[in-house]
N, CA, C and O atoms as a CHARMM CRD file, in Angstrom:
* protein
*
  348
    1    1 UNK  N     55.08700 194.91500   2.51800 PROA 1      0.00000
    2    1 UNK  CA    54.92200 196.03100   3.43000 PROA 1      0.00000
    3    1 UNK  C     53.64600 195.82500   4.24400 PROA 1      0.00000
    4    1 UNK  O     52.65400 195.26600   3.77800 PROA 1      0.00000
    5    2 UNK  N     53.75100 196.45500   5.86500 PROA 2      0.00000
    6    2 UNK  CA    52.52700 196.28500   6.18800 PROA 2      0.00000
    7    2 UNK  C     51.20400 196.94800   5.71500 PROA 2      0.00000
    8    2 UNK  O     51.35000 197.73400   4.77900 PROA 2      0.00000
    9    3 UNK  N     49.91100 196.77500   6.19400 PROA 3      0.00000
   10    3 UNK  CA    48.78100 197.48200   5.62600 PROA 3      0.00000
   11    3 UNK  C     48.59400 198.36500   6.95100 PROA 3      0.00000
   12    3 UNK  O     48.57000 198.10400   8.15400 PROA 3      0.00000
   13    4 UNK  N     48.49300 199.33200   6.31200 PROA 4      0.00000
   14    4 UNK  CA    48.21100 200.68600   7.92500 PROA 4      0.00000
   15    4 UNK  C     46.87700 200.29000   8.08100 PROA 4      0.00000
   16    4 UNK  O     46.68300 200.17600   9.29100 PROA 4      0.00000
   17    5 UNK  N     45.69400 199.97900   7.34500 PROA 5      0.00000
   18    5 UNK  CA    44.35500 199.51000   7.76600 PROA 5      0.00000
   19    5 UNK  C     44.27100 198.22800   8.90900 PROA 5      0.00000
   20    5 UNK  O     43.32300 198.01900   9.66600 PROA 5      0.00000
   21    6 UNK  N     45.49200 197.46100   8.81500 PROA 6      0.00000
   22    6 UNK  CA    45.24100 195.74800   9.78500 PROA 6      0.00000
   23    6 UNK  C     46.03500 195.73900  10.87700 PROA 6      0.00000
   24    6 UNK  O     46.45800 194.73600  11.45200 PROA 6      0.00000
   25    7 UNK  N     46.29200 197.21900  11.24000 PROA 7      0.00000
   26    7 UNK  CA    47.55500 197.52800  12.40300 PROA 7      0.00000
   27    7 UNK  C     46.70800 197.35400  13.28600 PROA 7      0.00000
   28    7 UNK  O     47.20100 197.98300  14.22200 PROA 7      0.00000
   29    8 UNK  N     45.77700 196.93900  13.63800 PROA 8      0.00000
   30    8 UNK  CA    44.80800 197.24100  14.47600 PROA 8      0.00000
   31    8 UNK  C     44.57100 195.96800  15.14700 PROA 8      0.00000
   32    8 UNK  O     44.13700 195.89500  16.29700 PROA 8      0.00000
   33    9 UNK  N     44.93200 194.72200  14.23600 PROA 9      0.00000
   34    9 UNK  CA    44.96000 193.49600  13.80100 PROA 9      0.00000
   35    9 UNK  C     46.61700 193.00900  14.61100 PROA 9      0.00000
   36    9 UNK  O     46.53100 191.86100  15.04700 PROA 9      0.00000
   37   10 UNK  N     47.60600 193.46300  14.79100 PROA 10     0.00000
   38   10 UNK  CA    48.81400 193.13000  15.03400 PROA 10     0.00000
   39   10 UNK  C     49.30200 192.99300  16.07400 PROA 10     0.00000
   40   10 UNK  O     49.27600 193.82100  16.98400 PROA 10     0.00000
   41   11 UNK  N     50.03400 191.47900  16.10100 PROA 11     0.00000
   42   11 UNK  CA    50.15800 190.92100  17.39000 PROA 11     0.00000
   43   11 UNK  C     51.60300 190.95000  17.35500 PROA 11     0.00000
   44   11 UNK  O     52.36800 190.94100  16.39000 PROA 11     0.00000
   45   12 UNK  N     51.87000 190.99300  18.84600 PROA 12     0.00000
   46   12 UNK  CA    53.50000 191.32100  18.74800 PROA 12     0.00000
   47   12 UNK  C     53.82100 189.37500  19.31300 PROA 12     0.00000
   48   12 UNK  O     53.09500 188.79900  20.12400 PROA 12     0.00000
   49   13 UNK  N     54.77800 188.87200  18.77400 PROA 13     0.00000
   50   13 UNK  CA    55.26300 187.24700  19.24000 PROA 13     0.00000
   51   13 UNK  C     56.54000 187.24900  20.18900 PROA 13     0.00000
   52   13 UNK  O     57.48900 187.97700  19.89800 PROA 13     0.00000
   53   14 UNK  N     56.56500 186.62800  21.06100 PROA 14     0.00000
   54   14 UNK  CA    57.71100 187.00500  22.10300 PROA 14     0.00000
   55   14 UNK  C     59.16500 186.27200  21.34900 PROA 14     0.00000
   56   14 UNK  O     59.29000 185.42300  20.46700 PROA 14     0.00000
   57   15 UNK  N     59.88500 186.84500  21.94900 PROA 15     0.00000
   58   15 UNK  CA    61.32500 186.54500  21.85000 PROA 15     0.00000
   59   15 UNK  C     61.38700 185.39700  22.66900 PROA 15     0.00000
   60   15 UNK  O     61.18700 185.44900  23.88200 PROA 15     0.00000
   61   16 UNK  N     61.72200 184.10200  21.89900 PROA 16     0.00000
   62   16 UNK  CA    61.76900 183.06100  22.61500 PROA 16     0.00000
   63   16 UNK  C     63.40200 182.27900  22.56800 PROA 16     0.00000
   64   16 UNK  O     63.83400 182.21500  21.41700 PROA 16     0.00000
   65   17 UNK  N     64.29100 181.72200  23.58500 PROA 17     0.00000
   66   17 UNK  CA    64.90400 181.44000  23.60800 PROA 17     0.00000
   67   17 UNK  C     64.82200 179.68900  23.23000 PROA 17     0.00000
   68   17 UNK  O     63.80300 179.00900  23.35100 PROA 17     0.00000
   69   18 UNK  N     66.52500 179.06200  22.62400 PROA 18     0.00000
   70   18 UNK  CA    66.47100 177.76500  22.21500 PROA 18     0.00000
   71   18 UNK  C     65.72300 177.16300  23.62900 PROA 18     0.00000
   72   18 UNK  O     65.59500 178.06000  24.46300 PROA 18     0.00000
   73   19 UNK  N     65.27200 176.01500  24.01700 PROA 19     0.00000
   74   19 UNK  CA    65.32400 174.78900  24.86000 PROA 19     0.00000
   75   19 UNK  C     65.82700 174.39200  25.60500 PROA 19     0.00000
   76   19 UNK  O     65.42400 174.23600  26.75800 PROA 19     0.00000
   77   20 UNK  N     67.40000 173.96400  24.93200 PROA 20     0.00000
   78   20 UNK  CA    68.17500 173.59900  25.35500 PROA 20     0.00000
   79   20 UNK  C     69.34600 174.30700  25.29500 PROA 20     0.00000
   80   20 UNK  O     69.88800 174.58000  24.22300 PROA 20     0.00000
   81   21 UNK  N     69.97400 174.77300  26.86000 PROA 21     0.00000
   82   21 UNK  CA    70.86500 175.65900  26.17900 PROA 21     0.00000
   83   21 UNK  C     72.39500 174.77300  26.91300 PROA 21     0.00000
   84   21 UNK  O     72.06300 174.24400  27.97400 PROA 21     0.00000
   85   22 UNK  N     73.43200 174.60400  26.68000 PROA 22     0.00000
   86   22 UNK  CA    74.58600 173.82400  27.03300 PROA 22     0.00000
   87   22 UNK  C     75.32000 174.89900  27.84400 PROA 22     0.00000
   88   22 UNK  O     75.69700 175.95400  27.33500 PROA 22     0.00000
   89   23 UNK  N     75.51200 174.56300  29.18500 PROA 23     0.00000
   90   23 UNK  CA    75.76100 175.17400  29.94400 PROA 23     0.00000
   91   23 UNK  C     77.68900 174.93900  30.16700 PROA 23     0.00000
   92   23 UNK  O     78.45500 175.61900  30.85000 PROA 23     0.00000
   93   24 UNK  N     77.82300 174.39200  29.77300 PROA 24     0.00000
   94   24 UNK  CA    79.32400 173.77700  29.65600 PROA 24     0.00000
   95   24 UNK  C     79.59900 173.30200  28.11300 PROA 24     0.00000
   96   24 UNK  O     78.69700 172.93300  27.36000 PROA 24     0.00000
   97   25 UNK  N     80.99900 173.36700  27.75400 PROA 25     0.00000
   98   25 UNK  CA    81.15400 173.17800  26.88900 PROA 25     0.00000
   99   25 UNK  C     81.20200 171.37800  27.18700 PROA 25     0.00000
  100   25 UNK  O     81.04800 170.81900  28.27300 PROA 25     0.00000
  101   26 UNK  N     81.47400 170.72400  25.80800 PROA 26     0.00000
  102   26 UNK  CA    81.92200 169.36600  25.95700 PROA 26     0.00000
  103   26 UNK  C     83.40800 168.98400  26.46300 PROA 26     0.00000
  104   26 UNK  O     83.49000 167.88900  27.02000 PROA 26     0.00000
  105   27 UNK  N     84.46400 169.65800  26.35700 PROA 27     0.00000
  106   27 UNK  CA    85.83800 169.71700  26.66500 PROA 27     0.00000
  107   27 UNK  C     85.43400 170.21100  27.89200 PROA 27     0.00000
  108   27 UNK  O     86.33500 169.69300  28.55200 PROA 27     0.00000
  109   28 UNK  N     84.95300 170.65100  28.48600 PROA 28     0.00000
  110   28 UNK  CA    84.69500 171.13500  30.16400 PROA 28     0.00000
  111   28 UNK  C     84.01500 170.01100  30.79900 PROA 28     0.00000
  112   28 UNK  O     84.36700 169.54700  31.88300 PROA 28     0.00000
  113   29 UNK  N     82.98400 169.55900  30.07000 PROA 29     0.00000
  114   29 UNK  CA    82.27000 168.01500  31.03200 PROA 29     0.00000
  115   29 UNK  C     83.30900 166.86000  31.08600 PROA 29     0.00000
  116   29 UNK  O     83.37100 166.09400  32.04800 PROA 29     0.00000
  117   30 UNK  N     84.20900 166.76900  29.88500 PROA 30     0.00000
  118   30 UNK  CA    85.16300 165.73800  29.61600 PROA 30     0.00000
  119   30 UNK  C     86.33700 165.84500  30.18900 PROA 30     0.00000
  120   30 UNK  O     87.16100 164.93200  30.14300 PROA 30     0.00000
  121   31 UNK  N     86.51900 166.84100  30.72100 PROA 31     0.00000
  122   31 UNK  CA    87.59600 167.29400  31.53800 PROA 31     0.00000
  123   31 UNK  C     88.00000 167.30600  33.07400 PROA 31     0.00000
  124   31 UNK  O     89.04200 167.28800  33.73000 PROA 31     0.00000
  125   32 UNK  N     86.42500 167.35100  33.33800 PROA 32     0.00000
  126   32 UNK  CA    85.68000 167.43400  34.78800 PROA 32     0.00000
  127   32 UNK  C     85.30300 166.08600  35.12400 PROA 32     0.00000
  128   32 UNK  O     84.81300 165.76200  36.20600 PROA 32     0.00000
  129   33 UNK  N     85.64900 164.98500  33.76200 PROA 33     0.00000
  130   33 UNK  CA    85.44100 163.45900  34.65400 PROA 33     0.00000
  131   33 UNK  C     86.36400 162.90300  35.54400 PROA 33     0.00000
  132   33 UNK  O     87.52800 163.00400  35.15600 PROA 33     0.00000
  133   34 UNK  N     86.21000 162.37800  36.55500 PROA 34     0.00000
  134   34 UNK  CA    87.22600 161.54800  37.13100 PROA 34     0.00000
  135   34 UNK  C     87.34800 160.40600  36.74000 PROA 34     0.00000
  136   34 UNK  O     86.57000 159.80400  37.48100 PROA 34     0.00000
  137   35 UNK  N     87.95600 159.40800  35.83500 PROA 35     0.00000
  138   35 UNK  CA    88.29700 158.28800  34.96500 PROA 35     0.00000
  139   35 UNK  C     88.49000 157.29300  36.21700 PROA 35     0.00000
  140   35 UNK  O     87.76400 156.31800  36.41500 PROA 35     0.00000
  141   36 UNK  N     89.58600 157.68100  37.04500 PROA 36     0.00000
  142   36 UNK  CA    90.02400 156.58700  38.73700 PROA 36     0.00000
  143   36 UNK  C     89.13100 156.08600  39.22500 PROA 36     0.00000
  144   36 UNK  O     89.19200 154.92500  39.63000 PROA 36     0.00000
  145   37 UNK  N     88.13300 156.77900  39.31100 PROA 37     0.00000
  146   37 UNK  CA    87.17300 156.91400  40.16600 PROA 37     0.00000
  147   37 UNK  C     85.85600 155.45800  39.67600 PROA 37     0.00000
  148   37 UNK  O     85.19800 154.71200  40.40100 PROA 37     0.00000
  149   38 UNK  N     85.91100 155.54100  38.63300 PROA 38     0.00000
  150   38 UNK  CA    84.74700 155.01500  37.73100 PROA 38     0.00000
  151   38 UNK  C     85.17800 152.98300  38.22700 PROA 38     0.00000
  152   38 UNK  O     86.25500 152.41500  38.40900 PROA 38     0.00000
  153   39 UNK  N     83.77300 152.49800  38.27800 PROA 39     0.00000
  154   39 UNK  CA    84.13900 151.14600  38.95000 PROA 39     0.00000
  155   39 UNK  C     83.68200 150.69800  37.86000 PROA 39     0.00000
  156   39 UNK  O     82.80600 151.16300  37.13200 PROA 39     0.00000
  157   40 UNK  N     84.59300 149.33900  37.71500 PROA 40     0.00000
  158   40 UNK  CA    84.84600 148.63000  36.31100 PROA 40     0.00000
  159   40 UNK  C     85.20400 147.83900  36.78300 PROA 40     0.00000
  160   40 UNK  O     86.03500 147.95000  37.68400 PROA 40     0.00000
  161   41 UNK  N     84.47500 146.09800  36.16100 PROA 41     0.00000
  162   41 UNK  CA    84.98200 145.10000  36.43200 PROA 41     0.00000
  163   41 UNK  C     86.66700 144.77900  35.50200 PROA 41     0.00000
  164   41 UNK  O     86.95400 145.30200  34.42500 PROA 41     0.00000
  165   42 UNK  N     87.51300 143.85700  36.24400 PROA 42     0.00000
  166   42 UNK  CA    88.64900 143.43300  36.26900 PROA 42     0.00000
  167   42 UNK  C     88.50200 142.88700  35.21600 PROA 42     0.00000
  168   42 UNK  O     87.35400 142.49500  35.01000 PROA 42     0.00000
  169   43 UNK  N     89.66700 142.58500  33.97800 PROA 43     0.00000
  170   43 UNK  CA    89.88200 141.62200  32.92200 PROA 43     0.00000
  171   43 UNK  C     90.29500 141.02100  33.46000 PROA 43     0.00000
  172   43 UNK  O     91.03400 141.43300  34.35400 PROA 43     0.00000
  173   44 UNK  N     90.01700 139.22000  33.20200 PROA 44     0.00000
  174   44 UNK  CA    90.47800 137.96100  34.19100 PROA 44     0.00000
  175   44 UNK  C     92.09500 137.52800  33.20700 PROA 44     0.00000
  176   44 UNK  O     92.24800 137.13900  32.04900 PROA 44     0.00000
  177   45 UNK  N     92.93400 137.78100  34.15600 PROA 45     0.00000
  178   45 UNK  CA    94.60900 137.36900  33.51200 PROA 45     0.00000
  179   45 UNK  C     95.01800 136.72800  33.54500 PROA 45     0.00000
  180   45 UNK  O     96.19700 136.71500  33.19100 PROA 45     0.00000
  181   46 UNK  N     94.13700 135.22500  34.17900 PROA 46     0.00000
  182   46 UNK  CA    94.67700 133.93300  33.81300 PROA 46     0.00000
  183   46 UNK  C     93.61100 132.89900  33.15000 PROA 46     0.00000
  184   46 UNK  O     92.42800 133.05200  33.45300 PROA 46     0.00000
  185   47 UNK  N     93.95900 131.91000  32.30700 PROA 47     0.00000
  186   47 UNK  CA    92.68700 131.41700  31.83200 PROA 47     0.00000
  187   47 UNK  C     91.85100 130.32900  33.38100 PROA 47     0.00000
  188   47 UNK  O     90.90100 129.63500  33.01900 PROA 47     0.00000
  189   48 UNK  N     92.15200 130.26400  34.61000 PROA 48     0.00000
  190   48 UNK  CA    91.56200 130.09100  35.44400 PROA 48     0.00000
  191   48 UNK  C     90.87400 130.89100  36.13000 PROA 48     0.00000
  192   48 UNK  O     89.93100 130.42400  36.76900 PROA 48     0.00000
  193   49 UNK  N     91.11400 132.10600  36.17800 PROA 49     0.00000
  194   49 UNK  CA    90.10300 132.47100  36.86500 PROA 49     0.00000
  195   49 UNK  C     88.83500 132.85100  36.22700 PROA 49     0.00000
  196   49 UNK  O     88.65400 133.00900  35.02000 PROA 49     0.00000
  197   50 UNK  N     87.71700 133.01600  37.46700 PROA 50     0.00000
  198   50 UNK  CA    86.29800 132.88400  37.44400 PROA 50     0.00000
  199   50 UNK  C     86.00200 133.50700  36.56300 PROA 50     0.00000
  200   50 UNK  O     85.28500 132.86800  35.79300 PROA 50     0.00000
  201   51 UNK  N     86.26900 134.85100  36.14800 PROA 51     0.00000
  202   51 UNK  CA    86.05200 136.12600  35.93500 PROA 51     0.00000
  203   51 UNK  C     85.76900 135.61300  34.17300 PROA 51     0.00000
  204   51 UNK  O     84.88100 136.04200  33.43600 PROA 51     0.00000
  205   52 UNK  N     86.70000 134.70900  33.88000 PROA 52     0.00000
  206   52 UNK  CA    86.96400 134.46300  32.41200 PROA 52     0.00000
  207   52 UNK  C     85.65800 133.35400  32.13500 PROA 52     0.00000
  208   52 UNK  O     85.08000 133.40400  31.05000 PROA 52     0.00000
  209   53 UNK  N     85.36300 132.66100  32.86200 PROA 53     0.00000
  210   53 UNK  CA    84.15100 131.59400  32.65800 PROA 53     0.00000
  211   53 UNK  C     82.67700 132.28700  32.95800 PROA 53     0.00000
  212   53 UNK  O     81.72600 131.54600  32.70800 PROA 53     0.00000
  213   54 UNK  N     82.40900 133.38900  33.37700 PROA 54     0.00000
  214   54 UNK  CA    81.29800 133.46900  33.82300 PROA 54     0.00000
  215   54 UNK  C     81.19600 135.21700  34.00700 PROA 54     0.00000
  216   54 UNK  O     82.15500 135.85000  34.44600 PROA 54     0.00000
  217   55 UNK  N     80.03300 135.81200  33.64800 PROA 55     0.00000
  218   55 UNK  CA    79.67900 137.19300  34.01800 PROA 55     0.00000
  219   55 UNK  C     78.15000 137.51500  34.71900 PROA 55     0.00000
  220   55 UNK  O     77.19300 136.74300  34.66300 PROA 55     0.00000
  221   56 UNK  N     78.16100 138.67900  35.30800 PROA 56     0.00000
  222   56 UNK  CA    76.93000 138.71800  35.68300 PROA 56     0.00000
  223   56 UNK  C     76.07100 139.97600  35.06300 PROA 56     0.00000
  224   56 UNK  O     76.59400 141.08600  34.95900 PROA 56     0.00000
  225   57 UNK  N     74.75900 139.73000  34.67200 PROA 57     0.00000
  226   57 UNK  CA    74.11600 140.74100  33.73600 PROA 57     0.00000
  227   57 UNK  C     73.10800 141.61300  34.42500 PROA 57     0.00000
  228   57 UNK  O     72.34500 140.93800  35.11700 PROA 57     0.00000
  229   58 UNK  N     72.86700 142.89600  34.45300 PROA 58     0.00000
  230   58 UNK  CA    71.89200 143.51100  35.55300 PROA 58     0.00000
  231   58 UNK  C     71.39900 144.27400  34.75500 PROA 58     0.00000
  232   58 UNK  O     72.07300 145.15400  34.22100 PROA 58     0.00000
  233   59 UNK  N     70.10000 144.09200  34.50400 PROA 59     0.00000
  234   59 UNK  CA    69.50300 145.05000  33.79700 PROA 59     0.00000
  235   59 UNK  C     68.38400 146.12500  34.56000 PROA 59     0.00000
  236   59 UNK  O     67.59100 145.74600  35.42300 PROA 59     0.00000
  237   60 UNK  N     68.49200 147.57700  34.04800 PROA 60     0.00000
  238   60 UNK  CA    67.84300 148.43900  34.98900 PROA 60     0.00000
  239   60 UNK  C     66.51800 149.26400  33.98500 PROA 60     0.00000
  240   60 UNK  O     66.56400 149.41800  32.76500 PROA 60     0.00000
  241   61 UNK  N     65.59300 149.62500  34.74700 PROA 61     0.00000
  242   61 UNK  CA    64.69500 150.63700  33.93200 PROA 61     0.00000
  243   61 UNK  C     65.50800 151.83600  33.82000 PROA 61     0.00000
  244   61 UNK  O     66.19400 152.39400  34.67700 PROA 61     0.00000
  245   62 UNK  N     65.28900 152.14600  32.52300 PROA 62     0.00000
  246   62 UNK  CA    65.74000 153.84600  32.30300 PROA 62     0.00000
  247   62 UNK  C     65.20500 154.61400  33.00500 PROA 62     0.00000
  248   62 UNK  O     65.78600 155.69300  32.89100 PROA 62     0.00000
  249   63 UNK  N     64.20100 154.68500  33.85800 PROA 63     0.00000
  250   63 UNK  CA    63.16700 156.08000  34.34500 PROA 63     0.00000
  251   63 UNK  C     63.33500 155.97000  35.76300 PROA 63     0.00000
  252   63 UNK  O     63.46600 156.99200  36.43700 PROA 63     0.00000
  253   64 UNK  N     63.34200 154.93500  36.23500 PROA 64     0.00000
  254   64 UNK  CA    63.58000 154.70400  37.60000 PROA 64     0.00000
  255   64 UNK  C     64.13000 154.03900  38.41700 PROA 64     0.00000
  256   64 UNK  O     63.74500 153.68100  39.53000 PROA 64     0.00000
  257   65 UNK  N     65.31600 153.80000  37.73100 PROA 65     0.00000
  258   65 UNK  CA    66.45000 152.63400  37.65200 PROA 65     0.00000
  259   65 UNK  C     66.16300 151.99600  38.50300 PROA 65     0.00000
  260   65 UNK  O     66.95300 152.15200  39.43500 PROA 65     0.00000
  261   66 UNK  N     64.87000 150.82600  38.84900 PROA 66     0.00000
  262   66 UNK  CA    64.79600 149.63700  39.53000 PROA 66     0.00000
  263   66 UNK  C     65.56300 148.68900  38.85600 PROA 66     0.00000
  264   66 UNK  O     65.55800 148.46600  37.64500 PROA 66     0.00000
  265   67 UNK  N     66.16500 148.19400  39.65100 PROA 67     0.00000
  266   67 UNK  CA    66.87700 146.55000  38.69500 PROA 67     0.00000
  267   67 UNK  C     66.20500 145.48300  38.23500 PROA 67     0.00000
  268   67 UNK  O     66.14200 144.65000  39.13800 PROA 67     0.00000
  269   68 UNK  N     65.55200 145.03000  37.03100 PROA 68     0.00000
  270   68 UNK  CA    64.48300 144.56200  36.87300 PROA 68     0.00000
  271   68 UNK  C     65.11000 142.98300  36.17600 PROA 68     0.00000
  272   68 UNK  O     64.26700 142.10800  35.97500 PROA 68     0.00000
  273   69 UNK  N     66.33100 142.73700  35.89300 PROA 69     0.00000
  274   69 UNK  CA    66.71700 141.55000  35.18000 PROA 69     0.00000
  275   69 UNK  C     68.28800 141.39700  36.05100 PROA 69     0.00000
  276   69 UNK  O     69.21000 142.21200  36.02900 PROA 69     0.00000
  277   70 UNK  N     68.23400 140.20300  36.72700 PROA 70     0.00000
  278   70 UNK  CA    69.72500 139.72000  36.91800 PROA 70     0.00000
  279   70 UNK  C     69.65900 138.29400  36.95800 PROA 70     0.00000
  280   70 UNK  O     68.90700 137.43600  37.42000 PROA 70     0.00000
  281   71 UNK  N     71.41400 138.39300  35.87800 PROA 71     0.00000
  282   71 UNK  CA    71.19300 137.28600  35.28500 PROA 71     0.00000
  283   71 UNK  C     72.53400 137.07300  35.36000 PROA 71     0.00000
  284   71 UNK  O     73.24600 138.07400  35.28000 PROA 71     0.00000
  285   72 UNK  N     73.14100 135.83000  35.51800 PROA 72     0.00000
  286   72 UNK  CA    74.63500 134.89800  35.37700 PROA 72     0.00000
  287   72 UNK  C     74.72800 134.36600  34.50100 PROA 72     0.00000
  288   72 UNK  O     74.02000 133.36400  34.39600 PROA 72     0.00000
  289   73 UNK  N     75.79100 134.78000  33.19900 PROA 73     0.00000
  290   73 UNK  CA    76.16700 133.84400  32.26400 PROA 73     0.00000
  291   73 UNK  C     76.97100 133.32100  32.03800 PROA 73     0.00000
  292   73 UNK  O     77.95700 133.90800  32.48500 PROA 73     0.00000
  293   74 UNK  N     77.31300 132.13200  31.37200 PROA 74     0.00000
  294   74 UNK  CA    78.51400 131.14700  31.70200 PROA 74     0.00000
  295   74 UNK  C     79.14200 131.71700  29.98400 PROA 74     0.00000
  296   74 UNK  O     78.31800 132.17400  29.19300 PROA 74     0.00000
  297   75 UNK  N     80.47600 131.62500  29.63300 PROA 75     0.00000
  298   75 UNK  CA    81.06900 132.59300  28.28100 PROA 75     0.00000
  299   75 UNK  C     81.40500 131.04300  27.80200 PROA 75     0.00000
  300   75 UNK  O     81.84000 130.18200  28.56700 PROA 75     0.00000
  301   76 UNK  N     81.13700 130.85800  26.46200 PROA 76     0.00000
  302   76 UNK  CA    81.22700 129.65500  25.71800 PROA 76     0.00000
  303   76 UNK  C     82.90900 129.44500  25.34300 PROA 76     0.00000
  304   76 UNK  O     83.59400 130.42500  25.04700 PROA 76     0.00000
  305   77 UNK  N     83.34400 128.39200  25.38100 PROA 77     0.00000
  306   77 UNK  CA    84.63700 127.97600  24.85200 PROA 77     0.00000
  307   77 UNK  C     84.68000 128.49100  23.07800 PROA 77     0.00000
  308   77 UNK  O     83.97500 128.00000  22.19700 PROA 77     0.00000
  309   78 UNK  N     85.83100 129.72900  22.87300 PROA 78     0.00000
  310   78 UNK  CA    85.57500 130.19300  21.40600 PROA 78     0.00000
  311   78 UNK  C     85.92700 128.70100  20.93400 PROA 78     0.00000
  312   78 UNK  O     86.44300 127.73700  21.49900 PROA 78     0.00000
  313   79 UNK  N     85.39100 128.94800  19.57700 PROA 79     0.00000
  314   79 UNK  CA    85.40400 128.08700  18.68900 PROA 79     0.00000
  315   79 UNK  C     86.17800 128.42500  17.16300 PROA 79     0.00000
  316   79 UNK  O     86.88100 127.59900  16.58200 PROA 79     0.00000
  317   80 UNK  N     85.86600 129.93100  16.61100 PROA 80     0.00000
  318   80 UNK  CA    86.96800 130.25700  15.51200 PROA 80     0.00000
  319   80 UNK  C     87.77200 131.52000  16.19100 PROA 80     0.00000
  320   80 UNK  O     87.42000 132.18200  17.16700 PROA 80     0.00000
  321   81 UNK  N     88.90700 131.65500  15.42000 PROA 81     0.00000
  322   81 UNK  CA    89.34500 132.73800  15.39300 PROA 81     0.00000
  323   81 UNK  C     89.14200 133.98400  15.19400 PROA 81     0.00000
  324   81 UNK  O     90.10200 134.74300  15.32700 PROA 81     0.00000
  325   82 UNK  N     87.58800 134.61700  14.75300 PROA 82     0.00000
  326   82 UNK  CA    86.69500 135.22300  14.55300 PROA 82     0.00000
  327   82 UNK  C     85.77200 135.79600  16.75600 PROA 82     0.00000
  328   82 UNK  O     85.50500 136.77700  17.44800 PROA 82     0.00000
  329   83 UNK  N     85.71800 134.21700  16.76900 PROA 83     0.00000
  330   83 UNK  CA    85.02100 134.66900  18.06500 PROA 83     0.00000
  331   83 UNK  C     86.08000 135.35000  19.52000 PROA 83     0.00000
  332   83 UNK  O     85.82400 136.05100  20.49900 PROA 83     0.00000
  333   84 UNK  N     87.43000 134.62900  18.93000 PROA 84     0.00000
  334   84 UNK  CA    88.55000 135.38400  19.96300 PROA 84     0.00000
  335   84 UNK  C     88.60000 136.45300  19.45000 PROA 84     0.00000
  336   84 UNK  O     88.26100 137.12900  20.42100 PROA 84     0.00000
  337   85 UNK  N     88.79600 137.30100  18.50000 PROA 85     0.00000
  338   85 UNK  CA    89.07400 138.76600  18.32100 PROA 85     0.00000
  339   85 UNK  C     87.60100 139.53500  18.71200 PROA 85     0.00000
  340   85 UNK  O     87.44200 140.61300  19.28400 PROA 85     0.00000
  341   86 UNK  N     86.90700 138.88200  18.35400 PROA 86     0.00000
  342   86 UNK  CA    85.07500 139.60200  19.02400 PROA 86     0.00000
  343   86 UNK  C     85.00200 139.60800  20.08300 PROA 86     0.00000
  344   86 UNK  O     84.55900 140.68800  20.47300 PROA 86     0.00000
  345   87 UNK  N     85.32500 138.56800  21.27300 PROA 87     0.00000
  346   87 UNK  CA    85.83000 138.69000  22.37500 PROA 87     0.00000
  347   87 UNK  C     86.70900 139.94900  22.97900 PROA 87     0.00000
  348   87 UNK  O     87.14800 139.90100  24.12900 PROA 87     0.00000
């Protein structure tokens, strides 16, 4: 119980709301994507083309997405049956 002597003493603490509050549900952001839209490199469908020998790597800063690493790599001839399904 309080002390009627330390009322004198008593601080009121505000009503503070969470941080973060989710303004959409997740089924509403996931719903609201356009999938068509989204650019994605091609799977290469013949074992000649380029696409299957070689990729290109771009790496960006998180904070200010300058492109800070680009890089071309050549994809190694698998070797077990392990590295085609990891593929």
């Amino acid at each position: 119980m309080p002390l009627a002597e330390r009322k004198q003493y008593d601080i009121r603490l505000p009503v503070l709301t969470p941080t973060l509050v989710r303004k959409k549900s997740l089924a509403e952001e996931i719903t609201a994507l356009d999938v068509m839209a989204f650019q994605t490199m091609l799977l290469p469908l013949t074992a000649e083309d380029p696409n299957n020998k070689t990729f290109r790597y771009e790496g960006h800063d998180i904070v200010t997405l300058e492109k800070i690493v680009e890089r071309d790599y050549k994809v190694p001839e698998p070797q077990t049956a392990q590295e085609v399904i990891g593929y």
